[in-house]
VOGU-3710 file (C-alpha; in Angstrom, 3 decimals, decimal comma):
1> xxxxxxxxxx> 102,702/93,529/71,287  101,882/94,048/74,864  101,684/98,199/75,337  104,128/99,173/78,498  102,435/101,408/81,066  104,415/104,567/82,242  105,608/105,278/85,599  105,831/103,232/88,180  103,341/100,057/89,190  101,213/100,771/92,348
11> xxxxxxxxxx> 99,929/99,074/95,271  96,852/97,143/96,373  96,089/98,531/99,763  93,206/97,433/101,965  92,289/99,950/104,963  93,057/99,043/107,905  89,674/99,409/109,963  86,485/101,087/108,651  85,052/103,908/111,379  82,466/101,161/112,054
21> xxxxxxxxxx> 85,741/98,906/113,623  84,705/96,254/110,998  87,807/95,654/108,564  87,325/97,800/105,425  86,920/95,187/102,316  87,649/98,171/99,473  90,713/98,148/97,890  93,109/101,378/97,315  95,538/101,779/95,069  98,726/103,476/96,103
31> xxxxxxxxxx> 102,317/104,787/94,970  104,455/102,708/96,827  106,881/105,764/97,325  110,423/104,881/98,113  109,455/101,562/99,362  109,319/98,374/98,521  106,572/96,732/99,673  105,372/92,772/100,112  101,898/91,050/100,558  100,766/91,978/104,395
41> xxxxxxxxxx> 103,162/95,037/105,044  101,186/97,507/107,176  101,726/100,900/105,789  100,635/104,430/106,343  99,177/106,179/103,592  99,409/110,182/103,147  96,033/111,207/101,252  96,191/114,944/100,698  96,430/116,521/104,724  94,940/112,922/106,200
51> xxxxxxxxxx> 96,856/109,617/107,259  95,469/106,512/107,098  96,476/102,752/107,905  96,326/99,930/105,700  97,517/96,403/104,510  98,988/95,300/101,333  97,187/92,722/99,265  98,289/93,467/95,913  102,145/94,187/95,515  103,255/96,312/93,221
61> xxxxxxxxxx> 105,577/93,290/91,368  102,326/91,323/90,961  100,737/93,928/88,491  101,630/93,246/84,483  99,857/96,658/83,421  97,894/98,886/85,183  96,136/101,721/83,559  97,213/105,848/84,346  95,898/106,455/87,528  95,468/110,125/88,696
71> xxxxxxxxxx> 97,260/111,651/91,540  97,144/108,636/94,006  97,974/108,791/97,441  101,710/107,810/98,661  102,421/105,646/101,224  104,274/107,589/103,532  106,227/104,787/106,128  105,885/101,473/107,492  103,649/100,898/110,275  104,746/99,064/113,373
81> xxxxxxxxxx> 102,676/96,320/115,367  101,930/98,368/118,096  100,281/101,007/116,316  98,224/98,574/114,153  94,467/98,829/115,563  93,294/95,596/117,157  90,703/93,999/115,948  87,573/94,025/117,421  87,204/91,538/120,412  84,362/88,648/119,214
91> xxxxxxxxxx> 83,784/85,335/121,666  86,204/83,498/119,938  89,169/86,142/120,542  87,522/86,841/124,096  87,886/82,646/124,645  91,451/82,832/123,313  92,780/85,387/125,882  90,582/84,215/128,765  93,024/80,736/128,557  95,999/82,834/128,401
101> xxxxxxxxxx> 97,784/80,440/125,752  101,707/81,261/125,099  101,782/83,273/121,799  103,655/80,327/119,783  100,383/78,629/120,344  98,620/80,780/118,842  100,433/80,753/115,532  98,943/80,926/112,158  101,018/78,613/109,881  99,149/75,604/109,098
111> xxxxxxxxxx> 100,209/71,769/110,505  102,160/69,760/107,624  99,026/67,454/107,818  96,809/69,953/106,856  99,723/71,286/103,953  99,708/67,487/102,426  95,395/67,840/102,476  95,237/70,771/100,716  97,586/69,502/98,225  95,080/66,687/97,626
121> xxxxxxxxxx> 92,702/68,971/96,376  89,099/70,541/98,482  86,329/68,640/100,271  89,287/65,029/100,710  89,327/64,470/104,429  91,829/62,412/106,534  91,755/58,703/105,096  89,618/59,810/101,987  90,940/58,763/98,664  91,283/61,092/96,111
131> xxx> 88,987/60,004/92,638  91,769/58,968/90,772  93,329/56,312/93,309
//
């Protein structure tokens, strides 16, 4: 018998930027408030008289029990891109705007070739056979 946990399920939330402007790698847990929230929303969080920004990684749906967590902070509304902090400018994001490349360009979803590789399984290459062929 698999004990229910009271109230309801929070949220994984990763902080937005540390004060450093390096991305923050420790994870908050949040009430999701009247929201429902997905992997990647960007959400404001209201922690006592502060605000701060952050990104879900863990949504509430994904959670099967969760122990009682005291008072946790509430995200308070969702955050739109333009208010999202950039991230800091490296080389390689220096190089990207330097070429001035049309935004669809710059997409992150994956080819389909590179889809069908990782289906293959890690380290199989273009032309590589898996073991069992």
């Amino acid at each position: 018998m698999t004990a229910r946990t009271p109230g309801p399920a929070p949220a994984g939330v990763r902080p937005a930027l540390a004060e450093s402007g390096a991305r923050a790698s420790r994870l908050r847990w949040v009430e999701p408030g009247p929201f429902a929230l997905a992997m990647g929303d960007r959400v404001a969080v209201r922690e006592g008289d502060a605000e701060w920004l952050g990104e879900v990684v863990v949504p509430p749906e994904r959670l099967m029990e969760w122990p009682e967590l005291e008072t946790l902070p509430v995200v308070s509304r969702r955050v739109p891109d333009a208010e999202w902090p950039a991230a800091p400018a490296g080389d390689g994001r220096r190089l990207l705007e330097s070429l001035a490349l049309p935004p669809e360009l710059l997409a992150r979803t994956p080819p389909a070739s590179a889809a069908r590789s990782e289906l293959a399984g890690p380290g199989l290459g273009a032309g590589e056979p898996a073991e069992h062929q």
